[in-house]
N, CA, C and O atoms as CSV, one atom per row, in Angstrom:
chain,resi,resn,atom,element,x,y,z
A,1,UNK,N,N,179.655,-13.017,34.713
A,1,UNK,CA,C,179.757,-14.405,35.122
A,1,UNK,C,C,180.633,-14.471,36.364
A,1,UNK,O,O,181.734,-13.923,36.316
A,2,UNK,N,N,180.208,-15.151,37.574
A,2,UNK,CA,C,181.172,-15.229,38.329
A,2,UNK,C,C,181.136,-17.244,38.965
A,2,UNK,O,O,180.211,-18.038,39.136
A,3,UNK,N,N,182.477,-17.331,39.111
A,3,UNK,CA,C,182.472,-18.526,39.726
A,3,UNK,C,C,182.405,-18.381,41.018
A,3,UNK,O,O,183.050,-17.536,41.638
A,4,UNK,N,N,181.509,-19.307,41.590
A,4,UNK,CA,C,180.990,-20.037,42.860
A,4,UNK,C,C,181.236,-21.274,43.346
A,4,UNK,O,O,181.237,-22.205,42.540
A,5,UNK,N,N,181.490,-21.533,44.739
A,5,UNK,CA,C,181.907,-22.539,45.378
A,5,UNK,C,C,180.875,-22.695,46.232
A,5,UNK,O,O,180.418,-21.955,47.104
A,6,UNK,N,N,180.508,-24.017,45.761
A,6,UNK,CA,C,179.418,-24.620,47.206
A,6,UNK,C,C,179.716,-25.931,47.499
A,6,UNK,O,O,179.762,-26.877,46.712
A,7,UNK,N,N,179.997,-25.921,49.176
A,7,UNK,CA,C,180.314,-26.866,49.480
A,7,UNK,C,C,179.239,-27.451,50.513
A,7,UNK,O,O,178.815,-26.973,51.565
A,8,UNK,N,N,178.899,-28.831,49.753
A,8,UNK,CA,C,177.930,-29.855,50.942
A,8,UNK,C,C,178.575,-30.075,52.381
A,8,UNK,O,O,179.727,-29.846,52.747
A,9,UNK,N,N,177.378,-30.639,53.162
A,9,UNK,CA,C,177.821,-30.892,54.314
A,9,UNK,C,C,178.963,-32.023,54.331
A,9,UNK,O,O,180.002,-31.974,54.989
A,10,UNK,N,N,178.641,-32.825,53.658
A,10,UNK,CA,C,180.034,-34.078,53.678
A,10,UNK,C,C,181.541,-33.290,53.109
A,10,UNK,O,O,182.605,-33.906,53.163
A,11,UNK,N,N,181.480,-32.233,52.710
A,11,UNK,CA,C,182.664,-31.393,52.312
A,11,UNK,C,C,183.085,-31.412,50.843
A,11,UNK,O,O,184.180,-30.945,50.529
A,12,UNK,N,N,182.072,-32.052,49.721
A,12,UNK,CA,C,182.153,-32.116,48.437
A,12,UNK,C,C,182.023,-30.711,47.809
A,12,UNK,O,O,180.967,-30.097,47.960
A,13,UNK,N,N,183.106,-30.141,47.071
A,13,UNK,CA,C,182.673,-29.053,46.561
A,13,UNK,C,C,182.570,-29.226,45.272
A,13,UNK,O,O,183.007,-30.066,44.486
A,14,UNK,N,N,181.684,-27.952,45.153
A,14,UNK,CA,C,181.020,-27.879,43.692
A,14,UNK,C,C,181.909,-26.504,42.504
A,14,UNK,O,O,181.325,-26.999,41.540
A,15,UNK,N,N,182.348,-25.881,42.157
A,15,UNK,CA,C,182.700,-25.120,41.435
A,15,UNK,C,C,181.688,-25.016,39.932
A,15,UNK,O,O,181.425,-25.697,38.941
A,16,UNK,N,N,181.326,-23.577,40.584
A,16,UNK,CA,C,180.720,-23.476,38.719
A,16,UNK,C,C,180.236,-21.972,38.578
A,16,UNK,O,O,179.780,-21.153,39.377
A,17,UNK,N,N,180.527,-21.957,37.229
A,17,UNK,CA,C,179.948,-20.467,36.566
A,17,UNK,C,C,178.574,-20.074,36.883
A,17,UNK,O,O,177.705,-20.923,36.682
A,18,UNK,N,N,178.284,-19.110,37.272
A,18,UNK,CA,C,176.644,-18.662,37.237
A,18,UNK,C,C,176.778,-17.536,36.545
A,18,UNK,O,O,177.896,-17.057,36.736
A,19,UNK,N,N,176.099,-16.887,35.800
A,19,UNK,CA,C,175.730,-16.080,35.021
A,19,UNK,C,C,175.228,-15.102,35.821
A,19,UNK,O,O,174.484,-15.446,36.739
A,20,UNK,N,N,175.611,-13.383,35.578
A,20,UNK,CA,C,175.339,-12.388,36.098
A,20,UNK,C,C,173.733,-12.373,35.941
A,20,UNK,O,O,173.132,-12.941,35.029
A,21,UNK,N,N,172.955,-11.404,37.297
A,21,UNK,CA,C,171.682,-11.525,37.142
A,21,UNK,C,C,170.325,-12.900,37.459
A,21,UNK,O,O,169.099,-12.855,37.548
A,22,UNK,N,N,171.319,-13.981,37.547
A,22,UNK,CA,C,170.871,-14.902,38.203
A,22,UNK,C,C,171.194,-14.671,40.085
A,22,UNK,O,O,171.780,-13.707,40.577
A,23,UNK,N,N,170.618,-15.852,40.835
A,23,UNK,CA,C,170.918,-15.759,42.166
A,23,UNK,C,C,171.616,-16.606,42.116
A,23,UNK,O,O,171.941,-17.225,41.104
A,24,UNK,N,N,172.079,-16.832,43.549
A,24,UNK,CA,C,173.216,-17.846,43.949
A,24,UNK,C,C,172.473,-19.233,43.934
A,24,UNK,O,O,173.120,-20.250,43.688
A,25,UNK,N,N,170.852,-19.301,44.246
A,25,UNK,CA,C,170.114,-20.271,44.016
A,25,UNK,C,C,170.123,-20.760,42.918
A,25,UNK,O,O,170.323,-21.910,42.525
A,26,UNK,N,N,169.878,-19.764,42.386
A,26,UNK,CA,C,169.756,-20.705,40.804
A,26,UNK,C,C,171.072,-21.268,40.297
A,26,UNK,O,O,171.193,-22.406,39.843
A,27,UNK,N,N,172.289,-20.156,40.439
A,27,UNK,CA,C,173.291,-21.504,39.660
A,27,UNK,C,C,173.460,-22.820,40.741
A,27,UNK,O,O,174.248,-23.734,40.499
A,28,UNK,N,N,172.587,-22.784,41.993
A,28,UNK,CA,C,172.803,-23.964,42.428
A,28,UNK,C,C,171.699,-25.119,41.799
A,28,UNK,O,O,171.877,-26.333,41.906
A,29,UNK,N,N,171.069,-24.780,41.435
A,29,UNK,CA,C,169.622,-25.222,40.736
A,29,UNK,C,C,170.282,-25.678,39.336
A,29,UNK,O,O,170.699,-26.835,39.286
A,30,UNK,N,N,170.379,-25.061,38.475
A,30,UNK,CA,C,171.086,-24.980,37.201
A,30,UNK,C,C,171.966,-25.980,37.001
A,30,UNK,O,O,172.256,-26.453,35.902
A,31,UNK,N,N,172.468,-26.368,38.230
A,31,UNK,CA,C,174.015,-26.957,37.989
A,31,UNK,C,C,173.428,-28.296,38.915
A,31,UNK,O,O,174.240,-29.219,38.850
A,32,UNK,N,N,172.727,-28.492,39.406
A,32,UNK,CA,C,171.864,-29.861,40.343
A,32,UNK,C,C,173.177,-29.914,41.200
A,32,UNK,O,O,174.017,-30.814,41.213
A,33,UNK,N,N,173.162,-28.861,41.840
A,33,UNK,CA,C,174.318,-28.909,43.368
A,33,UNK,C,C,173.263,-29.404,44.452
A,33,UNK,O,O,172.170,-28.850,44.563
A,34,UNK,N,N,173.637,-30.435,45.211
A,34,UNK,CA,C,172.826,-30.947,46.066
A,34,UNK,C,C,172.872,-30.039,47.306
A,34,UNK,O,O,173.866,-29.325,47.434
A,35,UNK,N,N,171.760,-29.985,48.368
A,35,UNK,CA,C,172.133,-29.453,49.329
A,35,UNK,C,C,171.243,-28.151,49.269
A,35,UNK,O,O,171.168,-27.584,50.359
A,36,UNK,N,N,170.556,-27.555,48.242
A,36,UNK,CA,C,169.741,-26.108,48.043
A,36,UNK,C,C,168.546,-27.005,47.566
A,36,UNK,O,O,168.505,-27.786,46.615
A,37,UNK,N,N,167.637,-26.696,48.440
A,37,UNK,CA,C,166.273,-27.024,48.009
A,37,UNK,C,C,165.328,-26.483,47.052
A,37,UNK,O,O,164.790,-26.968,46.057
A,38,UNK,N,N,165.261,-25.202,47.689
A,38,UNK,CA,C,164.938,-23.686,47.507
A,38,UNK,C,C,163.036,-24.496,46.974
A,38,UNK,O,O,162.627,-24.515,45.813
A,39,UNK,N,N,162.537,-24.844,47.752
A,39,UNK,CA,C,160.979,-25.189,47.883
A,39,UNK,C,C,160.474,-24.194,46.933
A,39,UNK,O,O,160.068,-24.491,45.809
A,40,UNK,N,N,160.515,-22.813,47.487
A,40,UNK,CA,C,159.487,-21.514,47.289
A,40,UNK,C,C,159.785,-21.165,45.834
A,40,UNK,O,O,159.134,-20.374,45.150
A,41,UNK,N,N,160.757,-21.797,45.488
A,41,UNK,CA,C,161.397,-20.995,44.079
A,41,UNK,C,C,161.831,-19.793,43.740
A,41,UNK,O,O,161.923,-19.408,42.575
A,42,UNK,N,N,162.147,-19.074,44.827
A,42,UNK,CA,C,163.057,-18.448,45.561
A,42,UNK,C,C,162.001,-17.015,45.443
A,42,UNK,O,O,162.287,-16.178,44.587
A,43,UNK,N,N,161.266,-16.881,45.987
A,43,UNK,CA,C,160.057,-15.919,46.313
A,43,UNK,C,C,160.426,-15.399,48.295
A,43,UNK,O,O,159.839,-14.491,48.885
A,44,UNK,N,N,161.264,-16.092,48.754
A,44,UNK,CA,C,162.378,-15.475,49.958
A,44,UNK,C,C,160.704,-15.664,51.004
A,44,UNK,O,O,160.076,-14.748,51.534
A,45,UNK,N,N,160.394,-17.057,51.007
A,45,UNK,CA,C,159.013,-17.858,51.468
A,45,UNK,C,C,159.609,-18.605,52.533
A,45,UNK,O,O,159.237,-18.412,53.690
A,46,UNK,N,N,160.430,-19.377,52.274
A,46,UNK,CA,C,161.140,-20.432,53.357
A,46,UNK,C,C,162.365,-20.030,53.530
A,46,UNK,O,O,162.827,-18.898,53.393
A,47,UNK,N,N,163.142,-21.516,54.000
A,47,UNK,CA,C,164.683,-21.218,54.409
A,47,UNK,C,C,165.362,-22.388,53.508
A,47,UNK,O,O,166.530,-22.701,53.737
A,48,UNK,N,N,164.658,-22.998,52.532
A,48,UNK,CA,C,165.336,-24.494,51.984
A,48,UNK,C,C,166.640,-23.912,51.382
A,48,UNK,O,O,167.440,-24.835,51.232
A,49,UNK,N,N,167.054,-22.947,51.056
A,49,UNK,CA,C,167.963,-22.235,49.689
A,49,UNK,C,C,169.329,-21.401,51.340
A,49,UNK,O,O,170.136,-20.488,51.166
A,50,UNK,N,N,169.115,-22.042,52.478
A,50,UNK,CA,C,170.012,-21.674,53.540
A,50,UNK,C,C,171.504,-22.203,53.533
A,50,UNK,O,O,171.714,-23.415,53.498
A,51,UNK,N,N,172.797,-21.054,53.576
A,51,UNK,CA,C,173.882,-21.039,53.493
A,51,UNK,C,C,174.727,-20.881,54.291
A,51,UNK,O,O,174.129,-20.584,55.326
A,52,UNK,N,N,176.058,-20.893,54.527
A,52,UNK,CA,C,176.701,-20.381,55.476
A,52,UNK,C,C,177.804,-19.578,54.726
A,52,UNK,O,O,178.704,-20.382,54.483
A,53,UNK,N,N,178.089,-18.495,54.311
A,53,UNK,CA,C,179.004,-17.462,53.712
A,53,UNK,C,C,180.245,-17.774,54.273
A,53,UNK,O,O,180.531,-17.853,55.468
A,54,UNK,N,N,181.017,-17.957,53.207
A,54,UNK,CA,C,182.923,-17.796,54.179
A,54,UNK,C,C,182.637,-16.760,54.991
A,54,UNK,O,O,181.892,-15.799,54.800
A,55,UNK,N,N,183.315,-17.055,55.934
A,55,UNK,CA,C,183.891,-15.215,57.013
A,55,UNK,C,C,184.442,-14.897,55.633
A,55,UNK,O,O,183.439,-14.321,55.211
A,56,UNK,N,N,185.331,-14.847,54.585
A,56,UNK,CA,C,185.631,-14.058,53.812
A,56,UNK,C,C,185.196,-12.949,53.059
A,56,UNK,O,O,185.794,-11.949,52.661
A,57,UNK,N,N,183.761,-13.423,52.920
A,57,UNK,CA,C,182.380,-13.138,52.145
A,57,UNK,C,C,181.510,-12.296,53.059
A,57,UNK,O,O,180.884,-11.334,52.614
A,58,UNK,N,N,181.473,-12.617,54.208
A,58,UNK,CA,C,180.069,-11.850,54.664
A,58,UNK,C,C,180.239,-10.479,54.831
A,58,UNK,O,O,179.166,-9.948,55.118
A,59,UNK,N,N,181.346,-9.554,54.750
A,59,UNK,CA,C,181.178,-8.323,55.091
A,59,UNK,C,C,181.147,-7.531,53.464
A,59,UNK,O,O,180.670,-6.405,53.321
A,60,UNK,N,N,181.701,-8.286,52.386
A,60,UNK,CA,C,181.547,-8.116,50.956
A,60,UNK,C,C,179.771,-8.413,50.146
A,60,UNK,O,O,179.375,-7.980,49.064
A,61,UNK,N,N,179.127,-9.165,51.016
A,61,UNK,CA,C,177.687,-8.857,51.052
A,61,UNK,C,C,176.631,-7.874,50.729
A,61,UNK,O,O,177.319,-7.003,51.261
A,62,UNK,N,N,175.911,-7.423,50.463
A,62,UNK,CA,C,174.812,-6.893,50.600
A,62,UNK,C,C,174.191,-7.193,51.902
A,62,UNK,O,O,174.201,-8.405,52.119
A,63,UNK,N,N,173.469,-6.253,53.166
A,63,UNK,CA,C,173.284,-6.658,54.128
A,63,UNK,C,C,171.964,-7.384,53.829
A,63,UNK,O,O,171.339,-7.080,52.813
A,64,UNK,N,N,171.574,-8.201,54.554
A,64,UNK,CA,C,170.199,-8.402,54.442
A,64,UNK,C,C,169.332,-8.013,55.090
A,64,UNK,O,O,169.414,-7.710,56.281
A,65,UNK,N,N,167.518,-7.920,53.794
A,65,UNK,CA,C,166.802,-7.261,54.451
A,65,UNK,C,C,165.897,-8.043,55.584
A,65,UNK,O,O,166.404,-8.962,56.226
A,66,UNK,N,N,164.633,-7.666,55.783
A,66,UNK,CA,C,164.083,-7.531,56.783
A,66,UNK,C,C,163.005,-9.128,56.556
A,66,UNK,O,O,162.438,-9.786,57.429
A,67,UNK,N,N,163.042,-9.321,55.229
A,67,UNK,CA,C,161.640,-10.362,54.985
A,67,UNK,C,C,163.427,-11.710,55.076
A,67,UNK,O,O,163.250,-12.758,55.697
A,68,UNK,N,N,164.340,-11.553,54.672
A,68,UNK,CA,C,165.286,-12.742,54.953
A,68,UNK,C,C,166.238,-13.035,56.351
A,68,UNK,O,O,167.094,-13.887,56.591
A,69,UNK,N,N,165.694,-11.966,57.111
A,69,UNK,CA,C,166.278,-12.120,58.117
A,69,UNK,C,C,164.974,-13.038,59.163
A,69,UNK,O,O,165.210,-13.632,60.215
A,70,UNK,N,N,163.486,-12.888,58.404
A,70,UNK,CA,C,162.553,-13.394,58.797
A,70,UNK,C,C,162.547,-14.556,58.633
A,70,UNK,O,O,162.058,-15.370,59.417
A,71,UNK,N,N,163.189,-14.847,57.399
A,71,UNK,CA,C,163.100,-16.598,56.869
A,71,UNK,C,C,164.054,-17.047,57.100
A,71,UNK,O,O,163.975,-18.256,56.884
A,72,UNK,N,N,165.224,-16.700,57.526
A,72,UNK,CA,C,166.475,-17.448,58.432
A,72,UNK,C,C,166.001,-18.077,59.979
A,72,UNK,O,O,166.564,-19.110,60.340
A,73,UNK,N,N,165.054,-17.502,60.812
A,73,UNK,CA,C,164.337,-17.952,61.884
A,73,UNK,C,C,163.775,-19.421,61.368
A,73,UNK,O,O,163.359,-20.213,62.214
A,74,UNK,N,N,163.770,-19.700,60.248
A,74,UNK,CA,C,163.289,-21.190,60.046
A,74,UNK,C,C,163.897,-22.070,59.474
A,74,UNK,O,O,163.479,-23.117,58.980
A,75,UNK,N,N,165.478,-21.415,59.567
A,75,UNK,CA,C,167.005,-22.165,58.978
A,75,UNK,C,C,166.915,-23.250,60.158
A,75,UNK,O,O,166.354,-23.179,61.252
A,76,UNK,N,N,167.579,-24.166,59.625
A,76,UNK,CA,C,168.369,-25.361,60.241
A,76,UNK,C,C,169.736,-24.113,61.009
A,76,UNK,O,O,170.060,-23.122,60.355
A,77,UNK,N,N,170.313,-24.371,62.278
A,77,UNK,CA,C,170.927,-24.061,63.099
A,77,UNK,C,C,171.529,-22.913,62.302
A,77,UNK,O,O,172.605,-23.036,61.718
A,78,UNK,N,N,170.728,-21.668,62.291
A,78,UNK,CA,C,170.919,-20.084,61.252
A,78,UNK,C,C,172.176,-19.678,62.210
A,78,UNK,O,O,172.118,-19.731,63.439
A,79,UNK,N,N,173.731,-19.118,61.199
A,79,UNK,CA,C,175.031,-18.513,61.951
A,79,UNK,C,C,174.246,-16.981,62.334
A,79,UNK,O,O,173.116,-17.001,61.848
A,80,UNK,N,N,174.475,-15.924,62.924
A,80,UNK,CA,C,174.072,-14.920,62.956
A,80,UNK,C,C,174.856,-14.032,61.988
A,80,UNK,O,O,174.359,-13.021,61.491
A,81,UNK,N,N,176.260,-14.504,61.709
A,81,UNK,CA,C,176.677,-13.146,60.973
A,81,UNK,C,C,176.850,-14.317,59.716
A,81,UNK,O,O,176.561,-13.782,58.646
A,82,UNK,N,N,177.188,-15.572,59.567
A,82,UNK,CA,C,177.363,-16.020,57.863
A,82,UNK,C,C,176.293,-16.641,57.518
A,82,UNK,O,O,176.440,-17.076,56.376
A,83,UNK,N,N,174.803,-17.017,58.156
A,83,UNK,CA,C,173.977,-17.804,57.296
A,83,UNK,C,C,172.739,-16.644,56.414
A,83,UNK,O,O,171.932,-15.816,56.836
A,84,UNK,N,N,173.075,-17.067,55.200
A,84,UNK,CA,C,172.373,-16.220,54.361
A,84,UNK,C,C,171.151,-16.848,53.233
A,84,UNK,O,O,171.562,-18.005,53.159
A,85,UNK,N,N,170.248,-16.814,52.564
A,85,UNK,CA,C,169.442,-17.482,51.712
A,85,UNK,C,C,169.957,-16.840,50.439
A,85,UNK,O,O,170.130,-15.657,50.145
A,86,UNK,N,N,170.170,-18.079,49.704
A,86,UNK,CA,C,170.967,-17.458,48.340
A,86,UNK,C,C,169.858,-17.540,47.484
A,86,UNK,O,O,170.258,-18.023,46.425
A,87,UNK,N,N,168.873,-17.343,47.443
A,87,UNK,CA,C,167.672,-16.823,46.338
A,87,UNK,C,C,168.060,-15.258,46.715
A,87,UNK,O,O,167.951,-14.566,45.703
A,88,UNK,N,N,168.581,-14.313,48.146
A,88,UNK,CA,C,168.645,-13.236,48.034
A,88,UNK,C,C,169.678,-12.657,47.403
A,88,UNK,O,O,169.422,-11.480,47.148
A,89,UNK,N,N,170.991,-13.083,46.963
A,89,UNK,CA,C,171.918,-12.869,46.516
A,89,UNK,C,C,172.151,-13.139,45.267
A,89,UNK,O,O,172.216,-14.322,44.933
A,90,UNK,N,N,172.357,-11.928,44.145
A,90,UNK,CA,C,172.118,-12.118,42.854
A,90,UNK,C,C,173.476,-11.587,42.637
A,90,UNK,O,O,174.106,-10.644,43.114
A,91,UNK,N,N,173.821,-12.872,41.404
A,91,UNK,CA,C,175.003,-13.440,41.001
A,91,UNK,C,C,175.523,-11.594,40.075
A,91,UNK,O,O,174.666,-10.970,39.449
A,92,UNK,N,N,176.831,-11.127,40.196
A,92,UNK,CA,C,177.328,-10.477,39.605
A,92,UNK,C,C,178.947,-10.908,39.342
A,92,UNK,O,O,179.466,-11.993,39.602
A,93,UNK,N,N,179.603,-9.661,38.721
A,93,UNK,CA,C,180.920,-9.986,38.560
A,93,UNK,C,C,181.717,-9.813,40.073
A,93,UNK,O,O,182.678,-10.540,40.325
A,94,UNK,N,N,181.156,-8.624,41.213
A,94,UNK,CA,C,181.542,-8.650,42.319
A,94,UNK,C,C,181.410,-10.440,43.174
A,94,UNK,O,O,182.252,-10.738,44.021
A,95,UNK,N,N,180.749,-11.029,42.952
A,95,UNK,CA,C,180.588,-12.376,44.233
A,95,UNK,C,C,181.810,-13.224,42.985
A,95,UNK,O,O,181.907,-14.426,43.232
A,96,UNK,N,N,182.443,-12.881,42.100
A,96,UNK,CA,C,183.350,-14.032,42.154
A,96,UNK,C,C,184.370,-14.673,42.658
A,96,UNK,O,O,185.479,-14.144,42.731
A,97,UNK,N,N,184.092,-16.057,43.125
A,97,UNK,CA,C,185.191,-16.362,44.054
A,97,UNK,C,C,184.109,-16.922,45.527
A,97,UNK,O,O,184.445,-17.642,46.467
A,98,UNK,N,N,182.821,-16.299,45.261
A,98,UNK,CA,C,181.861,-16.832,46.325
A,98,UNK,C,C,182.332,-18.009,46.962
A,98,UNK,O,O,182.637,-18.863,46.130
A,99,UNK,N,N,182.538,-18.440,48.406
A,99,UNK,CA,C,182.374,-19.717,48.592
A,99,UNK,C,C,181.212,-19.451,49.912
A,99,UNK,O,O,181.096,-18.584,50.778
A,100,UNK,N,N,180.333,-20.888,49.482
A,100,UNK,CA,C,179.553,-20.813,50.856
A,100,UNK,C,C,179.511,-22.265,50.587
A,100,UNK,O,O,179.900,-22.946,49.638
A,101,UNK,N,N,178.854,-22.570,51.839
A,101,UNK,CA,C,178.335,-24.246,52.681
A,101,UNK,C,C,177.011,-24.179,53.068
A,101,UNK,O,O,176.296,-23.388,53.684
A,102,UNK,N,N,176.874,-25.539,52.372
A,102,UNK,CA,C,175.226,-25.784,52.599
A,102,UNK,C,C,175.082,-26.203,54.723
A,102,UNK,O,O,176.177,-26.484,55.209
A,103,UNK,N,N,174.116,-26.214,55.533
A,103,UNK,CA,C,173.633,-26.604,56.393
A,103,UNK,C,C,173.723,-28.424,56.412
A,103,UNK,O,O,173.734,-29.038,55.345
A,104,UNK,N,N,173.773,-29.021,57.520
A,104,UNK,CA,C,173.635,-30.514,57.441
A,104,UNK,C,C,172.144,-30.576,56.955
A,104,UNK,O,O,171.931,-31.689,56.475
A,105,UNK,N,N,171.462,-30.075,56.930
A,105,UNK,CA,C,170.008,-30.062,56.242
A,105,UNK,C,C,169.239,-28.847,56.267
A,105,UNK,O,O,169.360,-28.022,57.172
A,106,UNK,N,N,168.387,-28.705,55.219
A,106,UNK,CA,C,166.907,-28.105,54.845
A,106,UNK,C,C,165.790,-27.637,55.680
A,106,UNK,O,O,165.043,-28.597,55.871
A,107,UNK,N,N,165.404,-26.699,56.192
A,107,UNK,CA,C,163.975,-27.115,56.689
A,107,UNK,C,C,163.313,-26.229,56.448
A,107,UNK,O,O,162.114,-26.261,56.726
């Protein structure tokens, strides 16, 4: 189980448990955190499920591969080193403490 921080664009944060083996999508899904769309249902299809990783976080990452670096090209204003799609990032005991930020929007 690790706790996660997601914070909306208006700066509301969310705190909550996700369960190991899930993605970062889903405990955003799970928990109706506004701000993650995730359209595709996280099949790593679109960019709705687009994040921005603390600088704290992004080098503690998994790098990303080649099909999400494809679907960040269709992020709302994609960071190069912190915007990540959290359908790719599956929840363990390492991401606790995650914080990321949703985009001012979806697309």
């Amino acid at each position: 189980m690790a706790k996660i921080t997601y914070i909306e664009w208006n700066g509301t944060e969310h705190v909550v448990e996700v369960a190991n083996g899930l993605t970062v999508m889903e405990g955003a899904r799970d928990n109706g955190i506004p701000g993650i769309e995730a359209d595709c249902g996280g099949a790593c299809a679109c960019s709705t499920c687009h994040v921005y990783v603390h600088p704290d976080w992004v080098e503690k990452l998994p790098p990303r591969e080649d099909m999400e670096e494809d679907m960040l090209d269709f992020a709302h204003e994609p960071d190069p080193a912190r915007s990540r799609l959290t359908c790719q990032l599956k929840v363990s005991d390492a991401l606790d403490g995650l914080v990321v930020q949703m985009p001012e929007k979806q697309i």
